[in-house]
LUMPA-33461 format. One record per atom (N, C-alpha, C): x, y negated, z negated. Coordinates in steps of 0.1 Angstrom, whole numbers, plus 5000, padded with zeros to 4 digits. Each point is the difference from the previous one (the first is absolute). Layout:
XYZ;...
This chain:
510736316499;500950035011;500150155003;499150094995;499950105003;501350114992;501049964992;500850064990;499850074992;500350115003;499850124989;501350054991;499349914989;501549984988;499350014988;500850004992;499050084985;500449854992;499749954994;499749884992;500449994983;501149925001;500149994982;499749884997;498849984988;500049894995;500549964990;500749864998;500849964987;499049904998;499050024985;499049994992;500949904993;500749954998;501350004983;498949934988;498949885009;499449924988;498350025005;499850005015;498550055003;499850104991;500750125002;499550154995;499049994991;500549934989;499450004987;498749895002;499949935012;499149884998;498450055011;501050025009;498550035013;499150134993;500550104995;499150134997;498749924990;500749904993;498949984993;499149855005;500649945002;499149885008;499550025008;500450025013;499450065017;500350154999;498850084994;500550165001;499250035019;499449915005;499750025012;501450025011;500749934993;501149955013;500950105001;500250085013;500750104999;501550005008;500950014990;501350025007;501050094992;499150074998;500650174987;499550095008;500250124994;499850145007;498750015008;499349905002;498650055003;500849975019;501249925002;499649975006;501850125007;499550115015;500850114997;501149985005;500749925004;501349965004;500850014991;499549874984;501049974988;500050154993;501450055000;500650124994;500549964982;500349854997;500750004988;499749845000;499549974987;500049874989;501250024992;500549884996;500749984989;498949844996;500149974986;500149894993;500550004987;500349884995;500949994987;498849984989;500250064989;499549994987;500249934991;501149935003;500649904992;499549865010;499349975003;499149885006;498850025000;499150045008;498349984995;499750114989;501050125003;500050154990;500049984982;500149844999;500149954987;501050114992;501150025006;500950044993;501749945001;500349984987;501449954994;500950015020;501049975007;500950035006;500550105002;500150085008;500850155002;499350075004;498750025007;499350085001;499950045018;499350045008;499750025011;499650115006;498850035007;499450105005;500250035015;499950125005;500250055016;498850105001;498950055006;499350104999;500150055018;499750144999;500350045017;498650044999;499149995015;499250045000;499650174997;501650085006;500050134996;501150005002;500850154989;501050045006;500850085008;499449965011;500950055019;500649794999;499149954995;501249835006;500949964991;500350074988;501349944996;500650065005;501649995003;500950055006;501150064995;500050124997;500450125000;501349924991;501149995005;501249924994;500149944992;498549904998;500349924987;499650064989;499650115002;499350064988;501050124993;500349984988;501450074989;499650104994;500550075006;499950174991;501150054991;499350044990;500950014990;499750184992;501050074997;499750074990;500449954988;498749984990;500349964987;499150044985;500850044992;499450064992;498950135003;501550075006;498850165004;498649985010;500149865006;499050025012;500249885010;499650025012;500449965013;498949845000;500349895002;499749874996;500249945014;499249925005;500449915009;499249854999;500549884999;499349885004;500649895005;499149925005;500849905003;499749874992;501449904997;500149874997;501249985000;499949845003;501149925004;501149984989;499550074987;500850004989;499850114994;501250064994;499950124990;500349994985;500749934994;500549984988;499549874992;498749994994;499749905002;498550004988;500149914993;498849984988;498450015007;499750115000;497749975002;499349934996;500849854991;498849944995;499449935012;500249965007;499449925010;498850115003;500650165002;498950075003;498550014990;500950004991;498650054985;500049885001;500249895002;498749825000;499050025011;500350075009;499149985011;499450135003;500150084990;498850134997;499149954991;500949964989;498849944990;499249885006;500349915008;499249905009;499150095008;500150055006;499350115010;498850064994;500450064988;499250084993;499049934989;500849864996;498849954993;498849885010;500949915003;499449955010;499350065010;499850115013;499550095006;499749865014;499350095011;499149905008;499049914997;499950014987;498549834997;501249914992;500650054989;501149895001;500849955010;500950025008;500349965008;499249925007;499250035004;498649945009;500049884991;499450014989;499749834992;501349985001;501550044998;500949855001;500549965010;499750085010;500549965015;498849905002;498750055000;499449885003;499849894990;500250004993;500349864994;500949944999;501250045007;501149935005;499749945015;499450095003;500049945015;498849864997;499150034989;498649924997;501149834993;501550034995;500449874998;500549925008;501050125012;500749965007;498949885008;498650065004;499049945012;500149834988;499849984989;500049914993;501449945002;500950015000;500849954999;500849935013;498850075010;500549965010;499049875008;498850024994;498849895002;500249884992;500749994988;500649894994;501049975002;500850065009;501449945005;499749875019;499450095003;498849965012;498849885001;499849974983;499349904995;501049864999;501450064997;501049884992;501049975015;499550045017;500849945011;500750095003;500250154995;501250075006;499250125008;501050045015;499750085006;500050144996;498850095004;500450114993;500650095011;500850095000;500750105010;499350125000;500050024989;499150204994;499349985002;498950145001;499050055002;498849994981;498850055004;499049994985;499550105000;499450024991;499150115000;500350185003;501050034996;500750145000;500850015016;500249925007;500149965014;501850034997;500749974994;501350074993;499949994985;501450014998;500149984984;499549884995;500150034985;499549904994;501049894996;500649905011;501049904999;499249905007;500849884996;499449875008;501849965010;500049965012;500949965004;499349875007;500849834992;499349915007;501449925003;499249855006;500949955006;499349844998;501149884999;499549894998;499649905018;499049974999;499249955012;500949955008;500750015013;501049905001;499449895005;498749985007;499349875002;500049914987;500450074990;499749874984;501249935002;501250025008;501249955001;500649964983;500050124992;501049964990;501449995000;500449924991;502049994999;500550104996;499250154996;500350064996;499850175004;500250084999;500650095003;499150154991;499550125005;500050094989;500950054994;501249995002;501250024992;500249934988;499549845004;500149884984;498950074996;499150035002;498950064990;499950114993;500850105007;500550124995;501349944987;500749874997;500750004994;499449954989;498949915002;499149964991;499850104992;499350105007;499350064990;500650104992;501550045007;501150054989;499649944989;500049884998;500449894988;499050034990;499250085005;498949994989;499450185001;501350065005;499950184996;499650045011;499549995010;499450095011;501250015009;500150115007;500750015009;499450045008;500049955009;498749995017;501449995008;499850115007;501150025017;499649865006;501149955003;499649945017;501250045011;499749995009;500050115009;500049895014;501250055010;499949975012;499350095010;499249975008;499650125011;501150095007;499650095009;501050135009;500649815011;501050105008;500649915006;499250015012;500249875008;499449885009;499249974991;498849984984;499549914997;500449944987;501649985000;500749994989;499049874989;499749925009;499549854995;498950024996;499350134995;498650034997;500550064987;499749924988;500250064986;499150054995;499850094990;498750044990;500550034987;499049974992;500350094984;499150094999;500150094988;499150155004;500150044983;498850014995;500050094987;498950125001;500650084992;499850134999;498850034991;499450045000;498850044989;500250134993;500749984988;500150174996;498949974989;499950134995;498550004985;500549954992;500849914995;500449944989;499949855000;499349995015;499849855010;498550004995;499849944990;498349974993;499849895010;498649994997;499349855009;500449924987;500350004989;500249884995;501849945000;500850145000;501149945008;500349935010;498650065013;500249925012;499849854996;498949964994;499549884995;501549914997;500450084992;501649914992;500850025015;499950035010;500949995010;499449925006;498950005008;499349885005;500149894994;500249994988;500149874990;501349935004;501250105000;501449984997;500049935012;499650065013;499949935015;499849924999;498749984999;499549845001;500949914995;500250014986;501549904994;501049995005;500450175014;501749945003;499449925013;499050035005;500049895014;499749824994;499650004986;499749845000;501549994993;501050095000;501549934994;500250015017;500350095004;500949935015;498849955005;498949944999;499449875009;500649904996;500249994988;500249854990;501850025005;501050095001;501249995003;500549925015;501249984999;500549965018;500750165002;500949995012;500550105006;501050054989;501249904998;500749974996;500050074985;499349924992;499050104987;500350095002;499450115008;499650135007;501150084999;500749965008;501450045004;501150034985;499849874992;500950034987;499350074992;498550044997;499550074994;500150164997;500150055019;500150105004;501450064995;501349935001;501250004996;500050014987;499349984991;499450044985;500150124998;498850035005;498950125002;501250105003;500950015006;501050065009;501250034990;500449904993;501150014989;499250014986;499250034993;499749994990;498350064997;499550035011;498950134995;500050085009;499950035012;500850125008;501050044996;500050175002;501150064998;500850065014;499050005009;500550035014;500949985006;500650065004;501349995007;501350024993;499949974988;501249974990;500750154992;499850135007;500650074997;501249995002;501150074985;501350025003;500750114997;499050105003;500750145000;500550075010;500149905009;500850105014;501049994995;501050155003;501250024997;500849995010;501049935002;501749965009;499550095008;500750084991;500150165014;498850045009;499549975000;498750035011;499949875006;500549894999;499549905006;500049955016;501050135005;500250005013;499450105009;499450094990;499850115008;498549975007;499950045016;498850025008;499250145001;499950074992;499350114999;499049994992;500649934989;499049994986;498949934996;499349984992;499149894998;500649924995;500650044986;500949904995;501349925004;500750065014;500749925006;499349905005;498750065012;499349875006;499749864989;499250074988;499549894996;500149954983;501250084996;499750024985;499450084994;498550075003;499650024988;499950155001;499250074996;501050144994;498450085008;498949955001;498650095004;499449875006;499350095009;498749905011;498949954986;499249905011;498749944993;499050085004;499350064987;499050114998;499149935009;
């Protein structure tokens, strides 16, 4: 549309995946609009929680303000982060990742994540279910599927997502954005600790929860899930919101109980 605007991209889980699978595909500095990437290192960055990166293409685009100047210890200091007081191990895990691993490590585990995801996704596609995601470095390395609605099952990806609670996996299922509320999917994630022979024991575990809710009625289903809900779920059942905040509209914890968002 002819807009002359400068471009930030939020990388949070690509970052760490596109450089090494599709290093052709350009939506980093090569391309001159994008002034600043962030992505998180605590997701494809194979590092522990707490981590996160911002890089400016140069310094004329960060912005003067956010950046802290300090006299300290006999000399003039300035940087920026969203935290000041605060433990570096997240940093020293993902220097030492960085530095041992380099660009060919990465490279082999990104693509062989993405080399299980494509697997995991052609045997899900073998056993009747639709696939949503992309293959082949086309995005991350996740599967998001969906069960055929032409098979007309009694059941639901939600009963199957409860199934396979029952037997350790915790697979999202998920309603679509709104106007396609009635379009469900489940979606797993491929991190490096997601072996092809784990996938195998998940594809296994599948197969078994669709021949229990084929062999169930609705009804079944229904009291099952109510199980699953009181007695291996833990969701929902927090009870640390405190009285005093329970009214307040400012807070997170007024709104909804709990004390921090979902990472």
């Amino acid at each position: 549309n002819n807009i002359d605007t400068v471009i930030h991209v939020d990388a949070a889980s690509g970052g760490f995946v596109a450089p090494f699978v599709v290093p052709d595909l350009e939506w980093d500095f090569r391309l001159e609009k994008v002034v600043s990437i962030n992505t998180s290192g605590h997701k494809y960055g194979l590092v522990y929680p707490g981590v996160g990166w911002i890089v400016w293409r140069s310094p004329e685009y960060l912005p003067a303000e956010l950046v802290f100047n300090i006299n300290y210890l006999g000399a003039d200091q300035s940087s920026f982060t969203l935290n000041f007081s605060k433990g570096a191990s997240q940093v020293i895990g993902q220097y030492y990742q960085l530095i041992r691993l380099g660009k060919h490590g990465y490279r082999v585990i990104m693509s062989n994540l993405t080399r299980t995801a494509d697997y995991l996704s052609d045997s899900l596609h073998q056993l009747g279910f639709v696939i949503m995601s992309q293959k082949g470095g086309a995005g991350l390395p996740l599967v998001a599927f969906r069960l055929d609605q032409s098979a007309d099952k009694h059941y639901d990806e939600f009963a199957l997502a409860h199934q396979l609670r029952e037997r350790g996996w915790v697979v999202p299922a998920y309603t679509m954005a709104p106007h396609t509320e009635d379009l469900k999917m489940l979606r797993v994630v491929v991190r490096e600790d997601f072996s092809k022979s784990r996938c195998d024991q998940l594809l296994t575990d599948i197969k078994l929860c669709l021949q229990v809710l084929d062999d169930m009625d609705r009804e079944q289903i229904k009291t099952r899930e109510q199980y699953v809900k009181q007695h291996v779920s833990n969701s929902h059942k927090a009870k640390h919101g405190h009285h005093h905040y329970k009214n307040e509209k400012h807070s997170l914890q007024g709104k909804t109980g709990k004390t921090h968002a979902v990472c």
